[in-house]
N, CA, C and O atoms as CSV, one atom per row, in Angstrom:
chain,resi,resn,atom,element,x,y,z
A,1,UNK,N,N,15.205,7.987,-9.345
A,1,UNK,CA,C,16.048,6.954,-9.915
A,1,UNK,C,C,17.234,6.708,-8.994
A,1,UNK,O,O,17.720,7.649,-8.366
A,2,UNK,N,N,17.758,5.364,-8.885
A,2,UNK,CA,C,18.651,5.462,-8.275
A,2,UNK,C,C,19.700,4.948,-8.710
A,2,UNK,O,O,19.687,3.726,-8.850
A,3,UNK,N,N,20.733,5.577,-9.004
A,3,UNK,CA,C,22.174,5.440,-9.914
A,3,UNK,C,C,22.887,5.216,-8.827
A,3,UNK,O,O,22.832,5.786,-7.738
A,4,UNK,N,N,23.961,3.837,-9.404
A,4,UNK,CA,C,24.846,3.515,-8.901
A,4,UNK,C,C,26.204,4.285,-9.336
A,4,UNK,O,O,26.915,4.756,-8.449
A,5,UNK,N,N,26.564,4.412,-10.689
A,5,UNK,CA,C,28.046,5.417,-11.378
A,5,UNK,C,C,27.295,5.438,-12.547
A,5,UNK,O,O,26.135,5.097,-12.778
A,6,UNK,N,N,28.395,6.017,-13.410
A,6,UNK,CA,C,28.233,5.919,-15.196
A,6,UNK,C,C,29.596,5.636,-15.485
A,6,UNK,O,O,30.690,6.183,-15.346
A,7,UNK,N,N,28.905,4.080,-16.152
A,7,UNK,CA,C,30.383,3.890,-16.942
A,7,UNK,C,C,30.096,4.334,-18.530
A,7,UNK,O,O,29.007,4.602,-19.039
A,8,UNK,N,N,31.582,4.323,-19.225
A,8,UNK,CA,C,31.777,5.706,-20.538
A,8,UNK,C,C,30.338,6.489,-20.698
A,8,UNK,O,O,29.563,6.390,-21.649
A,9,UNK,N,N,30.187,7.296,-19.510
A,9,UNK,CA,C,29.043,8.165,-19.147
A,9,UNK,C,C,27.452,7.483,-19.393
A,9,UNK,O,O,26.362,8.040,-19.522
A,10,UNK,N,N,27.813,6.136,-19.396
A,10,UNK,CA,C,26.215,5.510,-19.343
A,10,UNK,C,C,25.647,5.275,-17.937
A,10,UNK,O,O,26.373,4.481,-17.338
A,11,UNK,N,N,24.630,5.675,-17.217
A,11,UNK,CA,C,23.840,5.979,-16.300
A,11,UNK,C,C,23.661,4.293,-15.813
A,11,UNK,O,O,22.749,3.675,-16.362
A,12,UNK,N,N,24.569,3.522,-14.738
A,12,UNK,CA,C,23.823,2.088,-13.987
A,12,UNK,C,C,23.077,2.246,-12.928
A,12,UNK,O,O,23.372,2.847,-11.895
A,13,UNK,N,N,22.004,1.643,-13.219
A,13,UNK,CA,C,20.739,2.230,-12.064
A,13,UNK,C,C,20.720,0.869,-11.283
A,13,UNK,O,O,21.397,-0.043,-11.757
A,14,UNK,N,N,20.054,0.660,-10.205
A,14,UNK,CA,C,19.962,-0.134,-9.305
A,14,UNK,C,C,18.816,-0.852,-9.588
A,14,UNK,O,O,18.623,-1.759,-8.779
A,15,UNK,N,N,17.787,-0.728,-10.678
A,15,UNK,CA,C,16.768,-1.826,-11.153
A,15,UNK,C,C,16.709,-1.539,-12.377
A,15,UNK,O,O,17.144,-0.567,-12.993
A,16,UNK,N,N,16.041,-2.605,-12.764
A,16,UNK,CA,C,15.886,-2.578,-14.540
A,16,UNK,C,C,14.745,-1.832,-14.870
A,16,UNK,O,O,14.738,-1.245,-15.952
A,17,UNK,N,N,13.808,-1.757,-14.142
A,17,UNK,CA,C,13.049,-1.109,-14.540
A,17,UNK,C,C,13.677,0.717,-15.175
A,17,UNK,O,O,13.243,1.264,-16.188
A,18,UNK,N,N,14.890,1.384,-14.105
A,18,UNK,CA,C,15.000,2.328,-14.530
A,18,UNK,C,C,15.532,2.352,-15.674
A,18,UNK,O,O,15.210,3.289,-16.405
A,19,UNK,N,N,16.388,1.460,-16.122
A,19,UNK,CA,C,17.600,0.951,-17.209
A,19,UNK,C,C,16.617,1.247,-18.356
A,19,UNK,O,O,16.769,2.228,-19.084
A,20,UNK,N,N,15.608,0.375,-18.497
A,20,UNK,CA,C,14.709,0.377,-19.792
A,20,UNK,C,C,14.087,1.651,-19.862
A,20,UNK,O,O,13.977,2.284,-20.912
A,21,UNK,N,N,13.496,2.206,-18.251
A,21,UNK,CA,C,13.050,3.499,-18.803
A,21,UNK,C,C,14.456,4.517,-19.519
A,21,UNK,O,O,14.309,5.363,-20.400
A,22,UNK,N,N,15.270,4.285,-19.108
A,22,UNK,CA,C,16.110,5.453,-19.688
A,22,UNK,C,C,16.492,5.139,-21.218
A,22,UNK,O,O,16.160,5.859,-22.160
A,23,UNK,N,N,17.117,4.150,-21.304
A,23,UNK,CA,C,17.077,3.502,-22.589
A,23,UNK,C,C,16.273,3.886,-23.300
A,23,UNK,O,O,16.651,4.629,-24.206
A,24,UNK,N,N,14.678,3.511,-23.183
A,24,UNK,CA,C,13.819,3.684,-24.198
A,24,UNK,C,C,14.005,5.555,-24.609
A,24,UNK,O,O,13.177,5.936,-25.437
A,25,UNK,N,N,14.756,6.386,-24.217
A,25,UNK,CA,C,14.676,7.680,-24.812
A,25,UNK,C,C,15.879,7.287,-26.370
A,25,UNK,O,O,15.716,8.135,-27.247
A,26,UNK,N,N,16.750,6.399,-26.673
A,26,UNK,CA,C,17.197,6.257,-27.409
A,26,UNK,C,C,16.752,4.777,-28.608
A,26,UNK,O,O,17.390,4.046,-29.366
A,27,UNK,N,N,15.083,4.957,-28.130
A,27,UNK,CA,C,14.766,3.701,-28.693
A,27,UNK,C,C,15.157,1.993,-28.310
A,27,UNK,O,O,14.851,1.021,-29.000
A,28,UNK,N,N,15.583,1.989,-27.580
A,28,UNK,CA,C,15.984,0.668,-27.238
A,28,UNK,C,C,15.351,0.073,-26.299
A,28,UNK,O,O,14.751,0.637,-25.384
A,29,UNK,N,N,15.481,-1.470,-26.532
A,29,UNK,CA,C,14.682,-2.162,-25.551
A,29,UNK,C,C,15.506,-3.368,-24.730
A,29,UNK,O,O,16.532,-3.881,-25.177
A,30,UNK,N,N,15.020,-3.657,-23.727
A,30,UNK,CA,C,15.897,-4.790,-23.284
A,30,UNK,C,C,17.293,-3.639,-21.794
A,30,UNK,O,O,17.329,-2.466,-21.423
A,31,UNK,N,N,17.926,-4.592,-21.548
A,31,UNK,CA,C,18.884,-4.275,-20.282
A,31,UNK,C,C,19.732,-5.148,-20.534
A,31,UNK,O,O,19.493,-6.282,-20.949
A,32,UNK,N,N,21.187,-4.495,-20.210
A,32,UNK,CA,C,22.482,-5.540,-19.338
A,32,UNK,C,C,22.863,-5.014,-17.922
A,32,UNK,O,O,22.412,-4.153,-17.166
A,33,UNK,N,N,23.777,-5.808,-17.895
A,33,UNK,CA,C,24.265,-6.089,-16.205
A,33,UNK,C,C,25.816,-5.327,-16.118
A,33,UNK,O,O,26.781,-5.507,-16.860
A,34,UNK,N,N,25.726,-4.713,-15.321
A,34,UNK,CA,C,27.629,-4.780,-14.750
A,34,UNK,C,C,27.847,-4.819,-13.400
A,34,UNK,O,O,27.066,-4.091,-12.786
A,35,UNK,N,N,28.585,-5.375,-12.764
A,35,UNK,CA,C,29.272,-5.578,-11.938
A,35,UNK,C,C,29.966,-4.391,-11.079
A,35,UNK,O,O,31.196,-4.433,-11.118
A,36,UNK,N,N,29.582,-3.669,-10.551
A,36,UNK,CA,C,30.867,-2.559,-9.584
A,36,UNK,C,C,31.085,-2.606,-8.337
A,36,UNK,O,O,30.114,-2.183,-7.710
A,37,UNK,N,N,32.181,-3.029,-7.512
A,37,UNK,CA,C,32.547,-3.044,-6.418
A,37,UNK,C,C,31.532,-3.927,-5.806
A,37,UNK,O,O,31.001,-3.588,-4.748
A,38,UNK,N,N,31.193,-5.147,-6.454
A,38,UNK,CA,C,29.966,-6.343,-5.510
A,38,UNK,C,C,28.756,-6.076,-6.135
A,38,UNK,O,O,27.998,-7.033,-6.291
A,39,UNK,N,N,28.318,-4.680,-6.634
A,39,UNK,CA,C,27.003,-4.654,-6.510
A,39,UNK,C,C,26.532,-4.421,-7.968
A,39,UNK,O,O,26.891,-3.626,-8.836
A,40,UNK,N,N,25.304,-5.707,-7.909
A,40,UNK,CA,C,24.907,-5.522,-9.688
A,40,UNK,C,C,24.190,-4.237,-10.297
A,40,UNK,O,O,23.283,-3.912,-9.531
A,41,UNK,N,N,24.244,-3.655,-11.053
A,41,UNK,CA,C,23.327,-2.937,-11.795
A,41,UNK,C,C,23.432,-3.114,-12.960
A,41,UNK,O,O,24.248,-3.829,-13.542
A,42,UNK,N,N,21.983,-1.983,-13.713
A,42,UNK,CA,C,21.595,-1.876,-14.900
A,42,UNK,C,C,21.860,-1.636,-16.018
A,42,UNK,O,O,22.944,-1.054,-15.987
A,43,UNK,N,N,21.585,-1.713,-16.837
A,43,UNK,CA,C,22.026,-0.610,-17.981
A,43,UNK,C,C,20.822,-0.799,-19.190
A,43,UNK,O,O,20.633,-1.939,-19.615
A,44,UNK,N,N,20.157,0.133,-19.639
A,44,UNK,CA,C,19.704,0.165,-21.062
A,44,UNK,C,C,19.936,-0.525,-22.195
A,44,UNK,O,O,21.137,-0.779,-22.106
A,45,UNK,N,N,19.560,-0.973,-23.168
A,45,UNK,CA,C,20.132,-1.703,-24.434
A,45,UNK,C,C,20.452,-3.011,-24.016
A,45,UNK,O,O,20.841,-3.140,-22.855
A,46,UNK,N,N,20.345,-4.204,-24.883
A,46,UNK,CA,C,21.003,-5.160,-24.760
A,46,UNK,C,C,22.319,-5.461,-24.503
A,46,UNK,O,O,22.546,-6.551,-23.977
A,47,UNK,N,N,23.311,-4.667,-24.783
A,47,UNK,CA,C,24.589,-4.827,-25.044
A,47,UNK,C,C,25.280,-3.242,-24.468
A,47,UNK,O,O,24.626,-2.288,-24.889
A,48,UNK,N,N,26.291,-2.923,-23.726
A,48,UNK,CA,C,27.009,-1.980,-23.276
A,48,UNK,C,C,27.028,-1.260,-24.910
A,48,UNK,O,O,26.386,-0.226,-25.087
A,49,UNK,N,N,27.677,-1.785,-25.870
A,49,UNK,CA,C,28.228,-1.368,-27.116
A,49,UNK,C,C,26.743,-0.754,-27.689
A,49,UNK,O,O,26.704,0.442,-27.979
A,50,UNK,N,N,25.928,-1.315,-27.795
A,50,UNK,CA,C,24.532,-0.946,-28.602
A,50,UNK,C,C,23.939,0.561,-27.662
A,50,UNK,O,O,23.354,1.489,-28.221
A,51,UNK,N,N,24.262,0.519,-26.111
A,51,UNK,CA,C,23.771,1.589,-25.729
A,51,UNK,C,C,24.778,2.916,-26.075
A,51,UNK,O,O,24.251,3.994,-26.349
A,52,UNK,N,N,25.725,2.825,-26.057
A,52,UNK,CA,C,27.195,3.687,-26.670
A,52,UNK,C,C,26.740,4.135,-27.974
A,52,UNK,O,O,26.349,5.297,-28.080
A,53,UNK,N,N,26.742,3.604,-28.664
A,53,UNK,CA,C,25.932,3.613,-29.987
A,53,UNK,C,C,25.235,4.681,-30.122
A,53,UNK,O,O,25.512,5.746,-30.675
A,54,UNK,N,N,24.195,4.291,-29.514
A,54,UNK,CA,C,22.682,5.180,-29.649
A,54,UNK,C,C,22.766,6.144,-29.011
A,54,UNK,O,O,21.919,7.017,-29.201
A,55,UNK,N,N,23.835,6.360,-27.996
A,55,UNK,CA,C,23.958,7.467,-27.565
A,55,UNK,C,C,24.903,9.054,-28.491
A,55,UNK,O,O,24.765,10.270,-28.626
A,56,UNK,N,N,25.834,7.935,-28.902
A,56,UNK,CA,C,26.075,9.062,-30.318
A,56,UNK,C,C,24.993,9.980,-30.849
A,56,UNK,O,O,24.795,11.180,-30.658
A,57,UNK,N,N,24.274,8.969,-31.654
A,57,UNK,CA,C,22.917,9.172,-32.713
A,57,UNK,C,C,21.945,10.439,-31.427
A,57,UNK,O,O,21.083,11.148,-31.948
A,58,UNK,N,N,22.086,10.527,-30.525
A,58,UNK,CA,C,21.450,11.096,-29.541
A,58,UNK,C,C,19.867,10.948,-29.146
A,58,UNK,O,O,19.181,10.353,-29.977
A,59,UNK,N,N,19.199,11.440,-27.935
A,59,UNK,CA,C,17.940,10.838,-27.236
A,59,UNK,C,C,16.890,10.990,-28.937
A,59,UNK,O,O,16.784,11.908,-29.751
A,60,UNK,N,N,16.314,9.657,-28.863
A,60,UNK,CA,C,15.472,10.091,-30.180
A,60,UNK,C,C,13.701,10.289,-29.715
A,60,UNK,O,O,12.666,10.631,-30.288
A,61,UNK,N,N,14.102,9.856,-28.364
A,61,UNK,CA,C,12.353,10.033,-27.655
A,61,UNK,C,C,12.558,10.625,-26.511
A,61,UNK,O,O,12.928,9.748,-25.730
A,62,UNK,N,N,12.514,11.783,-25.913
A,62,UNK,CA,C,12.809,12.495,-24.866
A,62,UNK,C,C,11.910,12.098,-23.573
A,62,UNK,O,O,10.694,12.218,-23.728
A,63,UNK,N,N,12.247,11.765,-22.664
A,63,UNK,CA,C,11.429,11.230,-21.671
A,63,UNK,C,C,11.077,12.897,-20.790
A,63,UNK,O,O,11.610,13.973,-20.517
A,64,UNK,N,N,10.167,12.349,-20.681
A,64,UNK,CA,C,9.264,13.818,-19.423
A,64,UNK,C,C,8.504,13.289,-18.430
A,64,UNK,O,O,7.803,12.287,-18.570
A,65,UNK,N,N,8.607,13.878,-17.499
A,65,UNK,CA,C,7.781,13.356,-16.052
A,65,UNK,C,C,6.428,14.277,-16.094
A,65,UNK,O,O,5.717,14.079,-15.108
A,66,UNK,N,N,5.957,15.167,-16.947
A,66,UNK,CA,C,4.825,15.206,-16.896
A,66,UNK,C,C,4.211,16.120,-18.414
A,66,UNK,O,O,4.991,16.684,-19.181
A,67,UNK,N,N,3.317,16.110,-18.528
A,67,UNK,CA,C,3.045,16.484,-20.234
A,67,UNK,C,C,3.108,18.048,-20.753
A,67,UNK,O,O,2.610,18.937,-20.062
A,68,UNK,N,N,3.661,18.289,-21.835
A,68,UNK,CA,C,3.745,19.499,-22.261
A,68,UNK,C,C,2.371,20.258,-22.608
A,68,UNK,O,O,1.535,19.778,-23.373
A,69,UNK,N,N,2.240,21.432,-21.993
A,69,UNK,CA,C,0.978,22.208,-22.295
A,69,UNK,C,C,1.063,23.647,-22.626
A,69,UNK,O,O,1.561,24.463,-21.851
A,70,UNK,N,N,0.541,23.973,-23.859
A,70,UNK,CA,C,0.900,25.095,-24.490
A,70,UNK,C,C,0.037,25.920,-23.800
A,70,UNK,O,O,-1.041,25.340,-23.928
A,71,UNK,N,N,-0.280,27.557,-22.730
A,71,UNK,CA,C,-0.868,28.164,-22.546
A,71,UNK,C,C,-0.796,29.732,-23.611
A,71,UNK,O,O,0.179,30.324,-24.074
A,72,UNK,N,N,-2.369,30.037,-23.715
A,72,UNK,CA,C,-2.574,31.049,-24.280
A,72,UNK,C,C,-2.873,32.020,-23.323
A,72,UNK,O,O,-3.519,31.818,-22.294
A,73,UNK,N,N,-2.178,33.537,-23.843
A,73,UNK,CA,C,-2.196,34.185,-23.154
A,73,UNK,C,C,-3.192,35.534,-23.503
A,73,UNK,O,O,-3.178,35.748,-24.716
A,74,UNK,N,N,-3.898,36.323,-22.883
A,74,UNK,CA,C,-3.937,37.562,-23.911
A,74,UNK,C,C,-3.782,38.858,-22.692
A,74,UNK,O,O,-3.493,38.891,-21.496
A,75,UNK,N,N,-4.072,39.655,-23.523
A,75,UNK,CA,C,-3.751,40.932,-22.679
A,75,UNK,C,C,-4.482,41.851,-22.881
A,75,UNK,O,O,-5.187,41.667,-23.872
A,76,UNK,N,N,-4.678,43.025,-22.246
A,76,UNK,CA,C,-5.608,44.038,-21.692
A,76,UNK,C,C,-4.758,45.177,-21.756
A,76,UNK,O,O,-3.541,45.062,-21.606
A,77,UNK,N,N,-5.558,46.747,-22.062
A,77,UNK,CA,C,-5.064,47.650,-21.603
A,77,UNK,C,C,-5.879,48.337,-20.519
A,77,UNK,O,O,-6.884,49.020,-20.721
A,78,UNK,N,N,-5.462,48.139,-19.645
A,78,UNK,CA,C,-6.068,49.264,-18.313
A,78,UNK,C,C,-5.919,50.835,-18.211
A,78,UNK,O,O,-6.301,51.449,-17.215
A,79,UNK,N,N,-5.385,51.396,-19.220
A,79,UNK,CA,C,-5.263,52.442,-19.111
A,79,UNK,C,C,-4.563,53.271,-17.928
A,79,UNK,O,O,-4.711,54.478,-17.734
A,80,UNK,N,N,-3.931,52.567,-17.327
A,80,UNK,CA,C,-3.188,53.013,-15.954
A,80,UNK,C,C,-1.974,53.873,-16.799
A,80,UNK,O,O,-1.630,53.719,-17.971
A,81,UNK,N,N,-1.610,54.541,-16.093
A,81,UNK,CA,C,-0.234,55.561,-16.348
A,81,UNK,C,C,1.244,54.470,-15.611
A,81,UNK,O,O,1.384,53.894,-14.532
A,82,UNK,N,N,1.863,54.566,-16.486
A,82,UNK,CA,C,3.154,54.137,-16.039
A,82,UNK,C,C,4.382,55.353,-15.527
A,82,UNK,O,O,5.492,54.986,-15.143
């Protein structure tokens, strides 16, 4: 991802695509714009205020880069001396 700052700790990414992916962990859909020092970026939510919001209420869909897998384990006695 590539982040430009966080304004009131909201994450502006340099495409929308990342904006919505991050967003969507608080349910939301859609992007706005801000302005910093010339250069546009992203943001999640329709509205600065709506992503603030939801960030209170906290992530309600946790994003993961790859899938959770429960392993089973079992065990043996070898009879070795400790």
């Amino acid at each position: 991802m590539s982040l430009i700052t966080h304004i009131d700790s909201v994450p502006l990414f340099t495409t929308i695509t990342e904006a919505q992916a991050w967003g969507s962990q608080y349910n939301l859909n859609g992007y706005h714009q801000h302005t910093v020092l010339g250069q546009t970026g992203y943001m999640g939510g329709i509205s600065h205020r709506e992503i603030v919001q939801a960030m209170i209420g906290g992530v309600v869909t946790p994003t993961t880069t790859s899938p959770v897998q429960s392993t089973t384990t079992s065990s043996s006695s070898g009879g070795g001396g400790y």
